[in-house]
C-alpha positions as a Python dict, from the first residue, in 0.01 Angstrom:
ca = {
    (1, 'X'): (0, 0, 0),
    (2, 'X'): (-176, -245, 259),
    (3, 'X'): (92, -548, 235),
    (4, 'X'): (-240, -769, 166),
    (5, 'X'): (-307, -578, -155),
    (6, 'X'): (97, -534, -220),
    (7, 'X'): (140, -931, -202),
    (8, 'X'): (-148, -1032, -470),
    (9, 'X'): (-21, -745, -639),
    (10, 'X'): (318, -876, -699),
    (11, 'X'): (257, -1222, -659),
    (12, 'X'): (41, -1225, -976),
    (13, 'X'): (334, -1031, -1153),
    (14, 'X'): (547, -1296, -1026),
    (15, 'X'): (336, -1561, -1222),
    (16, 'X'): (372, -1352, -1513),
    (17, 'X'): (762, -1375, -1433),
    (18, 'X'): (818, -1016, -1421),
    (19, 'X'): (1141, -966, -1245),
    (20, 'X'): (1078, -639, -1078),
    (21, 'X'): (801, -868, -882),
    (22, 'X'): (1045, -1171, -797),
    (23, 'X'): (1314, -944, -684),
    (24, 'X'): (1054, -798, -399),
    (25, 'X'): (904, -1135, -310),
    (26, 'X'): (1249, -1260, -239),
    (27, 'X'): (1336, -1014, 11),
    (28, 'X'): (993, -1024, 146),
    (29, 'X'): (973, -1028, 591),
    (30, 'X'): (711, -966, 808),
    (31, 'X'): (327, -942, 686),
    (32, 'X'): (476, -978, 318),
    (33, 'X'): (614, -1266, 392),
    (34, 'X'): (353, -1414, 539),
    (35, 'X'): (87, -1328, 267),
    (36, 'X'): (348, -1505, 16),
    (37, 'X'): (387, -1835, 197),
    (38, 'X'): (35, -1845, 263),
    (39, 'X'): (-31, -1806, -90),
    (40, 'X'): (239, -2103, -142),
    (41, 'X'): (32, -2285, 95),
    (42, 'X'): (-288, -2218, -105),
    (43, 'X'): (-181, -2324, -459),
    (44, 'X'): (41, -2631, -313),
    (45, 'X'): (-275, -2751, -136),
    (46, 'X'): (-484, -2657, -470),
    (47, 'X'): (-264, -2912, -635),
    (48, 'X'): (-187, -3160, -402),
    (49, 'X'): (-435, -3161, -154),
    (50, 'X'): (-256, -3207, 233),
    (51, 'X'): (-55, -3441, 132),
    (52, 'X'): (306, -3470, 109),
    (53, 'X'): (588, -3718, -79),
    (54, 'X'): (825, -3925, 109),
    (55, 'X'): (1102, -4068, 8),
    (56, 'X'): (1358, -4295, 96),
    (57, 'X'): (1710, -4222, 33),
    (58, 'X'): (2059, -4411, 10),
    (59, 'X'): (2387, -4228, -20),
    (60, 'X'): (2574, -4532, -245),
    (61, 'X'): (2919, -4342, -233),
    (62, 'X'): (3117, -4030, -116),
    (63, 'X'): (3384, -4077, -389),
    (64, 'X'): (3385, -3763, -639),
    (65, 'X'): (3566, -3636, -902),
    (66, 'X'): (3455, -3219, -874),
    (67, 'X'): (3619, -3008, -699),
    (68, 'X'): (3334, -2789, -590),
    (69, 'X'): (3446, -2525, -322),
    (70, 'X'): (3179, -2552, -84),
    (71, 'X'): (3161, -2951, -57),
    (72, 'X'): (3346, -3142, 207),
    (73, 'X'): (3313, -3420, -97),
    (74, 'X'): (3568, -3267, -338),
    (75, 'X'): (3813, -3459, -475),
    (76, 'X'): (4093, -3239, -315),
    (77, 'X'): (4006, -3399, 54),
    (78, 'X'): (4111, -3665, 188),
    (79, 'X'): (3834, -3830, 374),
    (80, 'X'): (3736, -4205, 413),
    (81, 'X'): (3576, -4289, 100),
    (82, 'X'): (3310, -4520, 50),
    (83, 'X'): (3132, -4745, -216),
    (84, 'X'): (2850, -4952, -80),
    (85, 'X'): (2802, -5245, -259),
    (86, 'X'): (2486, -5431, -430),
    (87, 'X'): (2435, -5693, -91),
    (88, 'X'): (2422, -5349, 148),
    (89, 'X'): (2226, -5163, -112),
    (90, 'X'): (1946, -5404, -127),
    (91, 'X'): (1928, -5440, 243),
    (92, 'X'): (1877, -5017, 317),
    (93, 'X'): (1630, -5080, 3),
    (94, 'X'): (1460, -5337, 222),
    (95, 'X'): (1433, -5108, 517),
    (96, 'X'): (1262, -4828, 314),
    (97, 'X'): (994, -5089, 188),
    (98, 'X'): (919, -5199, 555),
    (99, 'X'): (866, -4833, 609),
    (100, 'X'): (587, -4843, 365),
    (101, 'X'): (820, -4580, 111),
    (102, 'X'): (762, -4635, -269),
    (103, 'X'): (992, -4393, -364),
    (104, 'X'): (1394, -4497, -337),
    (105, 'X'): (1611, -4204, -395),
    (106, 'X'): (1990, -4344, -466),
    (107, 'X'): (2241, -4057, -456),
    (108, 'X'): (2669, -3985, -475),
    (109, 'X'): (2923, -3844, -591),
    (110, 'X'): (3004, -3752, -906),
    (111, 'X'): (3227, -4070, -1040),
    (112, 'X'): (3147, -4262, -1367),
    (113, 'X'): (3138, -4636, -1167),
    (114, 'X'): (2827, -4588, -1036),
    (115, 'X'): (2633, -4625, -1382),
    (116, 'X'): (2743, -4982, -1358),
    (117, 'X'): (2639, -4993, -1012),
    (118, 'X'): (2322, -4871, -1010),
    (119, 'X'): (2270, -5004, -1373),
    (120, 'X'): (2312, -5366, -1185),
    (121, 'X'): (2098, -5279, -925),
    (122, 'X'): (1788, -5126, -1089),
    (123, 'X'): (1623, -5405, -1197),
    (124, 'X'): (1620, -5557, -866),
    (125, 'X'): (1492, -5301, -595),
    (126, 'X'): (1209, -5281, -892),
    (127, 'X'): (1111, -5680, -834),
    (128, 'X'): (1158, -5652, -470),
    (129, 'X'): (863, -5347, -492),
    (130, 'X'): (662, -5589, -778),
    (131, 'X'): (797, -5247, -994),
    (132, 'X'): (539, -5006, -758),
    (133, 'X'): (804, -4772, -731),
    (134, 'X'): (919, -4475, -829),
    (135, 'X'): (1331, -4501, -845),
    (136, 'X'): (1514, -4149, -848),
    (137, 'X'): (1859, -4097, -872),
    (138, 'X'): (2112, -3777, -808),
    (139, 'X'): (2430, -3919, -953),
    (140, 'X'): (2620, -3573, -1167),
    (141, 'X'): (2701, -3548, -1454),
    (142, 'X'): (2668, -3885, -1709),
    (143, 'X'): (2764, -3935, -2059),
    (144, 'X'): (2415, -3944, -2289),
    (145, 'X'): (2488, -4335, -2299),
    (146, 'X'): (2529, -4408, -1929),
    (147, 'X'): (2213, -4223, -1894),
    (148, 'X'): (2033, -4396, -2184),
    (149, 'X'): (2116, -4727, -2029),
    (150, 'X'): (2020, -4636, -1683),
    (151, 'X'): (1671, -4537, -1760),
    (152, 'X'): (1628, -4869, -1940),
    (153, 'X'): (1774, -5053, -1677),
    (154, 'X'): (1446, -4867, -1499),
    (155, 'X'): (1576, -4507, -1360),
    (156, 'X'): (1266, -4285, -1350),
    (157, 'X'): (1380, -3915, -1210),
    (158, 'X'): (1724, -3781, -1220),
    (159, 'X'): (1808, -3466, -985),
    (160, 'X'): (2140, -3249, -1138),
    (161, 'X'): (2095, -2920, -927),
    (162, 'X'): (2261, -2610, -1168),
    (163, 'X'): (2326, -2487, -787),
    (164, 'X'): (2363, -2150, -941),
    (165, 'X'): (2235, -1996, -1319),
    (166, 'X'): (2517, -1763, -1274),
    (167, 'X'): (2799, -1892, -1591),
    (168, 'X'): (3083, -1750, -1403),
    (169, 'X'): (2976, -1803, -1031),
    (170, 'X'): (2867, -2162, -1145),
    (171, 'X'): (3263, -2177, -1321),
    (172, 'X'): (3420, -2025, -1011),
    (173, 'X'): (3227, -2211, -740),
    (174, 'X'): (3240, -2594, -949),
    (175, 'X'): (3523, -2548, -1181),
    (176, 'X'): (3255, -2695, -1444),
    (177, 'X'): (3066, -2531, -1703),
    (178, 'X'): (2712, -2443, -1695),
    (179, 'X'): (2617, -2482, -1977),
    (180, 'X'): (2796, -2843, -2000),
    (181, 'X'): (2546, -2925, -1687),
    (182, 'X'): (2236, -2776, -1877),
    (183, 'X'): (2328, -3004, -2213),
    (184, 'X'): (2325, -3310, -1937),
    (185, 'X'): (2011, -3163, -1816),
    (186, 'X'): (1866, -3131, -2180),
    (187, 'X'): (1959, -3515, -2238),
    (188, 'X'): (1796, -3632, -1975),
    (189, 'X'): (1468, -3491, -2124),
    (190, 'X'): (1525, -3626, -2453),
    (191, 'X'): (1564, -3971, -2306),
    (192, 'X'): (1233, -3937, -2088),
    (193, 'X'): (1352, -3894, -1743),
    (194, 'X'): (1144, -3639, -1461),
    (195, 'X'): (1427, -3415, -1367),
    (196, 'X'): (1460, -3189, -1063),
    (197, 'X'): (1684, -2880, -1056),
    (198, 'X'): (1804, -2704, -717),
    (199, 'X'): (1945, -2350, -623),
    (200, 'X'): (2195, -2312, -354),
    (201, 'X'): (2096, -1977, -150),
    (202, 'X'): (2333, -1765, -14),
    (203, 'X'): (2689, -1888, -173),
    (204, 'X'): (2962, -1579, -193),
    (205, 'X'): (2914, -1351, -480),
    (206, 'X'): (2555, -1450, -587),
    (207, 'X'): (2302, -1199, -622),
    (208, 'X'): (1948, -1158, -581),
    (209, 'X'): (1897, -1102, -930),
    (210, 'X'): (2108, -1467, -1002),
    (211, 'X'): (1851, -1607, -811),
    (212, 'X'): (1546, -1476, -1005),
    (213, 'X'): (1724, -1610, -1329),
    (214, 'X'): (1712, -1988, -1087),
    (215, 'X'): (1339, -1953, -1125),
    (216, 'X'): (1321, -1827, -1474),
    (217, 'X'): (1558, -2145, -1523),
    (218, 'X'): (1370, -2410, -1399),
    (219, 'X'): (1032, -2238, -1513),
    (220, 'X'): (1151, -2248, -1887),
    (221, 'X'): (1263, -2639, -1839),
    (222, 'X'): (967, -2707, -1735),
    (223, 'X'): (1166, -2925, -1416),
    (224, 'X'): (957, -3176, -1241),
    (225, 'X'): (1136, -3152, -907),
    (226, 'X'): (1298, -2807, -818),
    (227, 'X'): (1445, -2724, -469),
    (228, 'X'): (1639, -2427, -289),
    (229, 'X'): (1862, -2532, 13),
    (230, 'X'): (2096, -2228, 264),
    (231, 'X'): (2392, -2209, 161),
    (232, 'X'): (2632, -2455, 420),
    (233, 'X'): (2997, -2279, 494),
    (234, 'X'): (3130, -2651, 586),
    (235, 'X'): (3459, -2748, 767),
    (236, 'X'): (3733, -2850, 488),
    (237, 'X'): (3649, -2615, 244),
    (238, 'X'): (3739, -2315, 70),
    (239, 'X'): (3441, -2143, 183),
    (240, 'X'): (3458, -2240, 534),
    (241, 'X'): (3473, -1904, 639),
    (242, 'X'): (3144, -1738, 469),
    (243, 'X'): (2880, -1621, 602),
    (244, 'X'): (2580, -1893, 541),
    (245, 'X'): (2305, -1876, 310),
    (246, 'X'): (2031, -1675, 478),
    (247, 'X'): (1682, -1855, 548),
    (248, 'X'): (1445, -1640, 560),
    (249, 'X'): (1581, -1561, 186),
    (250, 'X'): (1542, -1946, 66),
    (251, 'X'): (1225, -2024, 246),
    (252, 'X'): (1126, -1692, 14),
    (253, 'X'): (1283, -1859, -268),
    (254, 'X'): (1078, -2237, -182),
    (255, 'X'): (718, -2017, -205),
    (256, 'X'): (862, -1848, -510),
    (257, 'X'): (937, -2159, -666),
    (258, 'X'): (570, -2347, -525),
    (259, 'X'): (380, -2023, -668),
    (260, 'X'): (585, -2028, -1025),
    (261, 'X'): (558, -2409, -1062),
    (262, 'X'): (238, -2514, -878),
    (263, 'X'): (276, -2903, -991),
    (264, 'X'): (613, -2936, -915),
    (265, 'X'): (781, -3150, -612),
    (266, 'X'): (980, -2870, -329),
    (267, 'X'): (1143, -3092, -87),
    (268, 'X'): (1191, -2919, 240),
    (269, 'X'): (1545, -2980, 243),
    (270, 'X'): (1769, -3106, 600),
    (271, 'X'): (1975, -2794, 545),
    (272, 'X'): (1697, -2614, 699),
    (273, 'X'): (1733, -2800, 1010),
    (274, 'X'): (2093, -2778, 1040),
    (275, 'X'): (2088, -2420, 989),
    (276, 'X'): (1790, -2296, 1147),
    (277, 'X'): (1732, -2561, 1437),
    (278, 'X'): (1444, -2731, 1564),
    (279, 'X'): (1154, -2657, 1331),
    (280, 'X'): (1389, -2519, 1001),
    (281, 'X'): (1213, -2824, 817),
    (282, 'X'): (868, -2733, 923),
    (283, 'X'): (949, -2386, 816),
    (284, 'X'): (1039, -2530, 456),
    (285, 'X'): (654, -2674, 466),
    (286, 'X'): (472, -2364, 562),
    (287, 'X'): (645, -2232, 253),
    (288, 'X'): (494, -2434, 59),
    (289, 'X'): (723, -2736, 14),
    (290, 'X'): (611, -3110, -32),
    (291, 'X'): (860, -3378, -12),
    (292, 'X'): (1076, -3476, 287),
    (293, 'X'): (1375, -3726, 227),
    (294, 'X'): (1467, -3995, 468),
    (295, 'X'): (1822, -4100, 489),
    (296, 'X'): (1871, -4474, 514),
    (297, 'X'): (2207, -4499, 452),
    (298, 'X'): (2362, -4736, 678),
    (299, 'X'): (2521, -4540, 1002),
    (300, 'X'): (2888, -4671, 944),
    (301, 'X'): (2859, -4470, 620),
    (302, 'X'): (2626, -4202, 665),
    (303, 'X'): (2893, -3977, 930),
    (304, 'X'): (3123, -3999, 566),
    (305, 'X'): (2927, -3878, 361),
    (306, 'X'): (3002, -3490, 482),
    (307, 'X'): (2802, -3279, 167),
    (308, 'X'): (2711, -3046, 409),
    (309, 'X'): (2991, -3111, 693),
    (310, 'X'): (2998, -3384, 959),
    (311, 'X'): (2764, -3166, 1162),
    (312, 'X'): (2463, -3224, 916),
    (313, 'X'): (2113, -3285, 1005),
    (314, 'X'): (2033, -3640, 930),
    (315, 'X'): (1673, -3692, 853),
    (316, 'X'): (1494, -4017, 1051),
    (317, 'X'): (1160, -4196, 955),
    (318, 'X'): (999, -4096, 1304),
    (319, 'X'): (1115, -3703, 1252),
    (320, 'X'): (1007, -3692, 907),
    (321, 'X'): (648, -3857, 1049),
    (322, 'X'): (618, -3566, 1343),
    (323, 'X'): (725, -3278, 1110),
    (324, 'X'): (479, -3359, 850),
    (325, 'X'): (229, -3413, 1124),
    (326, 'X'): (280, -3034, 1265),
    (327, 'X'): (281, -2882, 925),
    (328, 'X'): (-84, -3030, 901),
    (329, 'X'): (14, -3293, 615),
    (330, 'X'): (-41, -3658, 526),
    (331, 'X'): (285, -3873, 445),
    (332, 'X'): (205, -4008, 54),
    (333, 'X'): (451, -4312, 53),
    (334, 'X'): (321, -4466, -261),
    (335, 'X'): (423, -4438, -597),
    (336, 'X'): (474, -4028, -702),
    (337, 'X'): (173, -3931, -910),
    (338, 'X'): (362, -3700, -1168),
    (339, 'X'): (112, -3464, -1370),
    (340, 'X'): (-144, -3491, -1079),
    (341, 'X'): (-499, -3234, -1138),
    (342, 'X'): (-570, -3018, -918),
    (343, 'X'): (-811, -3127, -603),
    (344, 'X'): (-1193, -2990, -641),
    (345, 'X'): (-1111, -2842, -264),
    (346, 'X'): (-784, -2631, -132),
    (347, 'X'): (-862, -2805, 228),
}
């Protein structure tokens, strides 16, 4: 079969979630792959037009209480821990409003002191944006109280990645419980929150087929925000030693998710520059992703905050800016439109 006709073939199965379909797609290379992100390309740009979400992000702390093999992070390590407090905070909040960003993305480890943190906090980056902004937050796992009171304290999205759909890889690899992470998940529905789920590609044992049930996953919640980053084997880990995630396989994965979930948000993740090089970001874009995350966490912090070693890409406003630029899209720094319709033109 001419690989044109093969890829609408299975890439309208794939819509129909057939699995058969998926399973092909994600090992797709050469003029396969190509049809497939071009299709990515096609319904992203259906949806959103050219342009692309930017947001601003603050790593608050590298404390954690997991003991997830393949972060640097765990609470086995003994790094330099960190807790920024509310007078630094503001200040990288300032710095992503000069940048023109109306999206503040506050992220960290898994510990229960930052509901009280970023419960304090809330209220105030939204008067210092006259509440034009969209606030998003990647914290773990919460009680259902903590994150009751942080969405009225004025949380919008909450990202809490399954990392894998796989109940015994996810047990093995976090030493948590799936389906405790899904019933977090399910809560933060209920109490009206956007929320974004993420795949890790590429981690020891997982198998294609675990990665189709990813999609299925976040097709059947319905997630706002869904992402796929390589697999990192960092320094100070069990996993150390792996072999990493492969790229071509998660840049499959990002078009797989863009074509499943047309309105969702696919950031094209730093991993992708850390592990492929110069241009691993772009790649992420021509696959159909549409977010890029800044990092303004303040430099004395940032090197300690190792999720993906202390060799990790570190994502600037200017490279963000000439990125977007080569992929052919326009930096949206306003408020997220959630629930957008789709443009009259693909252009």
């Amino acid at each position: 079969m001419h690989a044109g006709y093969e890829a609408e073939d299975l890439i309208g199965r794939a819509r129909e979630l057939e699995r058969a379909a998926m399973c092909r797609l994600l090992n797709a290379h050469g003029e396969l792959q190509e049809h497939l992100f071009s299709q990515a390309r096609s319904v992203r740009n259906a949806v959103f037009g050219s342009n692309a979400i930017v947001r601003g992000l603050i790593e608050i702390t590298n404390a954690c209480r997991q003991s997830c093999l393949y972060c640097p992070m765990r609470i086995e390590n003994r790094i330099q821990r960190f807790h920024l407090d509310e007078e630094v905070i503001l200040a990288s909040v300032g710095a992503i409003h000069d940048c023109g960003i109306r999206v503040v993305f506050l992220q960290g480890g898994e510990v229960p002191g930052t509901t009280r943190t970023v419960g304090t906090i809330l209220p105030k980056i939204r008067t210092a944006y006259d509440d034009a902004v969209e606030i998003l937050l990647c914290l773990g796992n919460k009680p259902r109280d903590d994150l009751a009171s942080l969405r009225d304290c004025g949380a919008d999205s909450y990202i809490l990645k399954q990392e894998t759909s796989d109940p015994d890889l996810h047990w093995l690899l976090r030493q948590s419980s799936l389906d405790e992470r899904l019933l977090c998940v399910a809560d933060l529905q209920e109490l009206g929150y956007r929320i974004g789920l993420g795949s890790i590609v590429g981690l020891p044992g997982q198998t294609v087929d675990s990665l189709v049930n990813d999609l299925l996953l976040s097709a059947r919640l319905g997630a706002d925000m869904v992402s796929a980053s390589p697999f990192v084997p960092a320094l100070e880990t069990p996993l150390a030693r792996e072999v990493p995630g492969d790229i071509e396989l998660t840049l499959n994965m990002i078009a797989l998710l863009r074509i499943i979930q047309p309105n969702a948000l696919i950031p094209s993740v730093s991993a992708l520059e850390q592990q492929f090089g110069a241009g691993g970001q772009r790649r992420g874009f021509d696959a159909g992703a549409n977010v890029i995350t800044v990092n303004f966490t303040p430099p004395e912090n940032r090197e300690n905050y190792t999720i993906y070693g202390h060799d990790r890409f570190v994502v600037r406003f200017e490279h963000a800016m000439a990125t977007l630029a080569e992929a052919g899209l326009v930096p949206q720094l306003k408020r997220v439109a959630f629930g957008m319709q789709p443009c009259q033109s693909s252009s």
